[in-house]
N, C-alpha and C positions, 0 to 999 in steps of 0.2 A: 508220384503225386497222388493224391487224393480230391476226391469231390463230395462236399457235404452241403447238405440241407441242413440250415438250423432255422429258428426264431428265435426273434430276439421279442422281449415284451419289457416293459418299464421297468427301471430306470431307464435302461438302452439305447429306448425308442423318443425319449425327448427331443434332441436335434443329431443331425448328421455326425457330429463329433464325436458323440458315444459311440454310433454302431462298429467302428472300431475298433474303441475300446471295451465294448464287451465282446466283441470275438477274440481279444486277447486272452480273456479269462478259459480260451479252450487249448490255451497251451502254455498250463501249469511251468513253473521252474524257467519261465524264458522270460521273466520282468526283464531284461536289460539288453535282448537279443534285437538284431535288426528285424525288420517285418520282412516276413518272409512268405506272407499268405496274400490273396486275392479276393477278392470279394463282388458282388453285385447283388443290388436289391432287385428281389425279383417280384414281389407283391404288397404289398399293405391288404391287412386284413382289419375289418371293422375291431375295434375292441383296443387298438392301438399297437397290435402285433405286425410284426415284419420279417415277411419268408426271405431268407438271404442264400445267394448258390456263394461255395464258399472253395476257394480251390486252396490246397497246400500242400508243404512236400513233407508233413509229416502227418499221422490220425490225430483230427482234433479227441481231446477227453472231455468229460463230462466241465460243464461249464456251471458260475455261480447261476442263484436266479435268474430269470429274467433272460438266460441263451441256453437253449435246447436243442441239441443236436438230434436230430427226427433220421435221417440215415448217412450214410459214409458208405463211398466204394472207391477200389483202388482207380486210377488214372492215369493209360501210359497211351498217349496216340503214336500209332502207326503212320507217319507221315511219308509218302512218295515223292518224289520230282513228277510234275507235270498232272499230280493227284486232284481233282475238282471236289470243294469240298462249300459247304452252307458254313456260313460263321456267324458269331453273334456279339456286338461290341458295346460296352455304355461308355461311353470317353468324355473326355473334357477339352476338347480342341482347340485352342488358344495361340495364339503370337506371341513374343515377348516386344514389349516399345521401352527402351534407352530414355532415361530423362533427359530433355534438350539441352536443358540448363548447366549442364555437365556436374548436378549433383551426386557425392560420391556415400557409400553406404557405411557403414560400421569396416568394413575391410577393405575400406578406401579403393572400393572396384566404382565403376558408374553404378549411379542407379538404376534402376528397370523394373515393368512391370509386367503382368501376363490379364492378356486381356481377351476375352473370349472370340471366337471364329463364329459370326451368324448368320452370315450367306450359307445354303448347302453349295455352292459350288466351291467356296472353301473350305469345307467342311471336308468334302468331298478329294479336293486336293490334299488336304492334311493328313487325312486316311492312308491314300496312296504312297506319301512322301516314307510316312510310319512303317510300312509296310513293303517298302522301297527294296530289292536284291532276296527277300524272304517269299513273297508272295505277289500275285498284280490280283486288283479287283476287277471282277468278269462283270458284277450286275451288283448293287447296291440301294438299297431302301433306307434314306435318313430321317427320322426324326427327333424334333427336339424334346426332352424331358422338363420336368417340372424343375426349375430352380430349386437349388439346394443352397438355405442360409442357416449358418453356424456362427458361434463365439469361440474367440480362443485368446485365453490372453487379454482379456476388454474389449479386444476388437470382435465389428463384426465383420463377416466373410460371405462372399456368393460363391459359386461352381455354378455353372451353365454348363449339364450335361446333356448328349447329344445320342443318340441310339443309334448304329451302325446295324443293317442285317444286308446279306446278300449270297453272293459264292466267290468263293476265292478261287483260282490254280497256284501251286507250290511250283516257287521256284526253285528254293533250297529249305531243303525239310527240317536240317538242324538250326538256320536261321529262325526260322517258325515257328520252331520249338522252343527256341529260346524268348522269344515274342510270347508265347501260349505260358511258360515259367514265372517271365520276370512282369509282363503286364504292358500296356500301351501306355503312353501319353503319363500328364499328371494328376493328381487328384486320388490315388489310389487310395491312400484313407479314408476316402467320402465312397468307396465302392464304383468307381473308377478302374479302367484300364485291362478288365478280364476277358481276353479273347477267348469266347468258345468255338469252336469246329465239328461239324458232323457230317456224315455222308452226304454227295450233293443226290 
């Protein structure tokens, strides 16, 4: 895996929907590949630029306008059993609620929606659940981010994201790992779902 620093600056930086989609632009030849990278916004800078931590498992390349890749290093953690480690999470913490009505969708399943978690104490349970047989949270710092609204398709959209910091212990390292890989929760296109870890 790799860990990159870029900015992204306009077009990019209009609404949450781009920033996605110009981190696509840093891996040339994969229009039609599943997404396979990570992301989190780590700053806003005046002028309309936005410092992004970027995780994937291959080196991003040079990107069009507007996303700059500022540096790149390789990324392989060393994970233990019983290892105490600081981690760092921006998630979308959400329920799913069933339509009562028993309306059914396009593939004639129930309907359903996902609806944000805004108590920290379920926030706080969602974490855990998340993180359930991989890791237990020892100490944890929640709070809330600024709403993220986007268009797609005509519609518009919210994300209610949530900022996880604390210390974990590892219960299974390869579990973790795979957590640290594939990402937490939904919303990963909005820069959602990148667990990081560091010595506690």
């Amino acid at each position: 895996m790799y860990l990159s620093k870029v900015e992204l600056t306009a077009p990019w930086t209009r609404d949450p929907y781009q920033w996605h989609r110009g981190l696509w632009q840093l891996f040339a030849g994969r229009p039609d590949a599943a997404r396979s990278f990570l992301f989190r916004r780590e700053t806003e800078v005046p002028g309309g630029r936005l410092m992004v931590l970027l995780q994937s498992p291959e080196a991003p390349v040079a990107g069009d306008d507007g996303v700059t890749v500022l540096a790149t290093k390789p990324f392989a953690p060393a994970l233990k059993e019983g290892q105490w480690l600081r981690f760092h999470l921006t998630a979308n913490p959400v329920k799913t609620i069933k339509d009562s009505s028993g309306r059914l969708n396009r593939r004639g399943e129930p309907k359903s929606c996902r609806v944000p978690l805004i108590r920290t104490d379920q926030q706080e349970a969602w974490l855990r659940r998340k993180l359930e047989g991989a890791a237990k949270v020892r100490a944890v710092d929640i709070a809330a981010r600024q709403p993220l609204y986007f268009r797609r398709q005509g519609d518009v959209g919210k994300i209610v994201p949530v900022r996880f910091e604390g210390i974990l212990s590892v219960d299974d390292p390869q579990r973790l790992l795979e957590l640290v890989r594939h990402g937490i929760g939904p919303a990963k296109a909005f820069g959602c779902g990148l667990l990081s870890l560091a010595p506690a």
